[in-house]
C-alpha positions as CSV (number, residue, x, y, z in Angstrom):
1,X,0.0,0.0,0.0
2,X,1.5,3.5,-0.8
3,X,2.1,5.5,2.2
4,X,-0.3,8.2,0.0
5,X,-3.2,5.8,0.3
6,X,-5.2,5.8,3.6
7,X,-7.9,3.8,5.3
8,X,-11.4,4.8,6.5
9,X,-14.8,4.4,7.3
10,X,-17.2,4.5,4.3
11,X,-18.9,7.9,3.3
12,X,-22.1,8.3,1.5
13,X,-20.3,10.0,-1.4
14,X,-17.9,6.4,-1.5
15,X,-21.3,4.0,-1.8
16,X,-21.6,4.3,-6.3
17,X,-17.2,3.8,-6.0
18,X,-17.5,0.8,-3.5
19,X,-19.9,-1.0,-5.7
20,X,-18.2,-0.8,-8.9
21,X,-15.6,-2.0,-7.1
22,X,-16.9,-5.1,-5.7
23,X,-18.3,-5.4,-9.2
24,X,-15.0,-5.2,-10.7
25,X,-13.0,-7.6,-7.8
26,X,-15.4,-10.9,-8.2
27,X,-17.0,-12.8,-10.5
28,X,-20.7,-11.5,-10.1
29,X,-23.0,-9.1,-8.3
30,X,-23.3,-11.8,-5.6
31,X,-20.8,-9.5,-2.9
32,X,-21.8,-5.9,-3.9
33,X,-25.7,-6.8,-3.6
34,X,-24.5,-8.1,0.0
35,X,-22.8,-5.2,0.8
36,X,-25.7,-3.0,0.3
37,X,-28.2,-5.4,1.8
38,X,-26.1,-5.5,5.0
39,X,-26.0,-1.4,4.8
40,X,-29.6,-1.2,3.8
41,X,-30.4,-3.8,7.5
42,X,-28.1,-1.8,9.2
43,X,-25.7,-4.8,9.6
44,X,-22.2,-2.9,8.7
45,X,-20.2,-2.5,11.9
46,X,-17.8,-1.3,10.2
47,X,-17.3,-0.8,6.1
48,X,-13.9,0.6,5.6
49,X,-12.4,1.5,2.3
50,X,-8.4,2.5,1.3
51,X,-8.7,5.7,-0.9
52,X,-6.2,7.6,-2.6
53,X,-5.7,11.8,-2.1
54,X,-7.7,12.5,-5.0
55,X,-10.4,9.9,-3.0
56,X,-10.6,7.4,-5.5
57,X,-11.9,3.6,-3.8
58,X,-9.0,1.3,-4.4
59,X,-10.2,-1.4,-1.8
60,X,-12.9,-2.1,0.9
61,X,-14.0,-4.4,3.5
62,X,-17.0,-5.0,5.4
63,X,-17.8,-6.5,9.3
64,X,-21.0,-7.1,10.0
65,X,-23.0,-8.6,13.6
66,X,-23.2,-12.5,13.9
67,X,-26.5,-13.3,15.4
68,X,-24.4,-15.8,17.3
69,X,-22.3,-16.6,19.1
70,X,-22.5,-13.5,21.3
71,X,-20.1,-10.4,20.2
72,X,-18.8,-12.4,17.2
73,X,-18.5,-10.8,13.9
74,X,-18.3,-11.9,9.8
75,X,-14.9,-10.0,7.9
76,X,-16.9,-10.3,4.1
77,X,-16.2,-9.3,2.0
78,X,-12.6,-7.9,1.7
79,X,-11.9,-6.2,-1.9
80,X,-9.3,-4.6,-3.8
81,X,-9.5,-3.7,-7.5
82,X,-7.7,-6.2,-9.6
83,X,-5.2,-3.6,-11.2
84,X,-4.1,-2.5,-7.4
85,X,-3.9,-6.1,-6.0
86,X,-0.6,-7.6,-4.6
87,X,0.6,-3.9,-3.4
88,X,-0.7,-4.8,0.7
89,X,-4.2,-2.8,0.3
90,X,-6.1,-6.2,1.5
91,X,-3.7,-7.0,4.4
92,X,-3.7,-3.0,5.4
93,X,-8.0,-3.6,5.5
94,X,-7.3,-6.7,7.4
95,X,-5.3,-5.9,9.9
96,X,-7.3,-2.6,10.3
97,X,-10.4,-3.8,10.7
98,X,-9.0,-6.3,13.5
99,X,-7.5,-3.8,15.8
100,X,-11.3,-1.8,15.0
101,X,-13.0,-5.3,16.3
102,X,-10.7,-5.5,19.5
103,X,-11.0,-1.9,20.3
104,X,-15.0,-2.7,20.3
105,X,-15.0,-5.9,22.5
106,X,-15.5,-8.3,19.5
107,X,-15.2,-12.0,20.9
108,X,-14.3,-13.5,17.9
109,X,-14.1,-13.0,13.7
110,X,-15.0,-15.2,11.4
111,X,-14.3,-15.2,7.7
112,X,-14.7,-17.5,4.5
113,X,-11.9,-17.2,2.1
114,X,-8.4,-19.1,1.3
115,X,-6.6,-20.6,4.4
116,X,-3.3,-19.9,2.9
117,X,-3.9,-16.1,2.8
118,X,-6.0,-15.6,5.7
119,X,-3.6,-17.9,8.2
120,X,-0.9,-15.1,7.8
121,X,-3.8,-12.7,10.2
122,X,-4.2,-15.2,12.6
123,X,-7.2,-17.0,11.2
124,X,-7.5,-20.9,11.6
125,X,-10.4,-23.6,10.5
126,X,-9.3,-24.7,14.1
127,X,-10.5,-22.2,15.7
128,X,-13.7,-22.4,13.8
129,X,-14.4,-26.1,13.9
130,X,-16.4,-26.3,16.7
131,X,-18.9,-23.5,15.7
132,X,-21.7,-25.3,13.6
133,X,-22.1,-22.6,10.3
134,X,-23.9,-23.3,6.8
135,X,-20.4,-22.4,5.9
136,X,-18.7,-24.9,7.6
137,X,-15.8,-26.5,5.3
138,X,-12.1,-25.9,4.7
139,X,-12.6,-22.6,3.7
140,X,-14.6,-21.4,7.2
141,X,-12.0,-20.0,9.4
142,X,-12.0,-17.7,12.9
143,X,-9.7,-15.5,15.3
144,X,-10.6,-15.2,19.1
145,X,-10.0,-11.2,19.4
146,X,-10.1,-11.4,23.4
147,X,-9.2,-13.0,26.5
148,X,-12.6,-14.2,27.3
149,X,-13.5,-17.4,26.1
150,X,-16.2,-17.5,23.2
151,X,-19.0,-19.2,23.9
152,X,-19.4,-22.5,21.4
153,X,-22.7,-21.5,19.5
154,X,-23.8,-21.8,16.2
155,X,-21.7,-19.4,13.8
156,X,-25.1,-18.0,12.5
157,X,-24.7,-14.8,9.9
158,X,-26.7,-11.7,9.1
159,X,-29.7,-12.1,6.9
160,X,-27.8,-10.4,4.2
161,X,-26.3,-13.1,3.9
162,X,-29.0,-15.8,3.4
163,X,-30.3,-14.1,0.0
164,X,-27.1,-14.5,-1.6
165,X,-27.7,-16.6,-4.3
């Protein structure tokens, strides 16, 4: 990540520049539609975006409430515009958006992506193999944020995420 680039919460002027760009960083609508949904429920905890001076959206990544277990929340999805990847924007989001979790008593984070990447943030399917998620699978991986132990409950999401096709 440049040093020119910085990280954020979301503004309403960033909402049009956020969706393109989840548009343009997957395969399908599938992540921007659940970006907004969880905006539109009021399920963003936090939605933070790295924007250059000139306030152009190079990446963004969303927390949002799990209905259980208690003070547990979902990192999805994490985006960076294909021409910027590789240059540390993801892993700045990441590890911003974890010290924002610990700094607001968040148990636990759960997130669905590729252990080989995620691992490197402290992320482990161990850690999330005893919480019983739809999700569930090599893919399903969690990070105990505090002390405290976190209550073994079902990993259940926000209903955002239940209309993805």
């Amino acid at each position: 990540m440049t040093a020119a680039t910085s990280l954020r919460p979301e503004t309403p002027a960033d909402l049009d520049a956020i969706h393109a760009l989840l548009l343009a960083a997957f395969d399908g609508p599938e992540e921007a539609d659940l970006v907004s949904a969880l905006r539109t429920d009021g399920d963003l905890l936090l939605s933070l975006v790295a924007a250059t001076p000139a306030g152009d959206i190079l990446g963004h990544l969303a927390i949002s409430p799990l209905k259980s277990p208690a003070n547990a929340a979902a990192l999805a999805p994490v985006a960076v515009l294909p021409e910027h990847q590789g240059q540390g924007i993801g892993s700045a989001l990441i590890h911003e958006s974890i010290n924002w979790a610990q700094s607001n008593d968040i148990s636990a984070v759960f997130i669905l992506g590729n252990p080989a990447y995620y691992k490197q943030f402290g992320f482990t399917t161990e850690f999330a193999e005893p919480f019983e998620c739809e999700y569930a699978g090599p893919y399903f991986m969690g990070m105990r944020l505090t002390e405290t132990e976190v209550d073994v409950a079902p990993a259940v999401y926000a209903r955002a995420f239940a209309r993805l096709s």
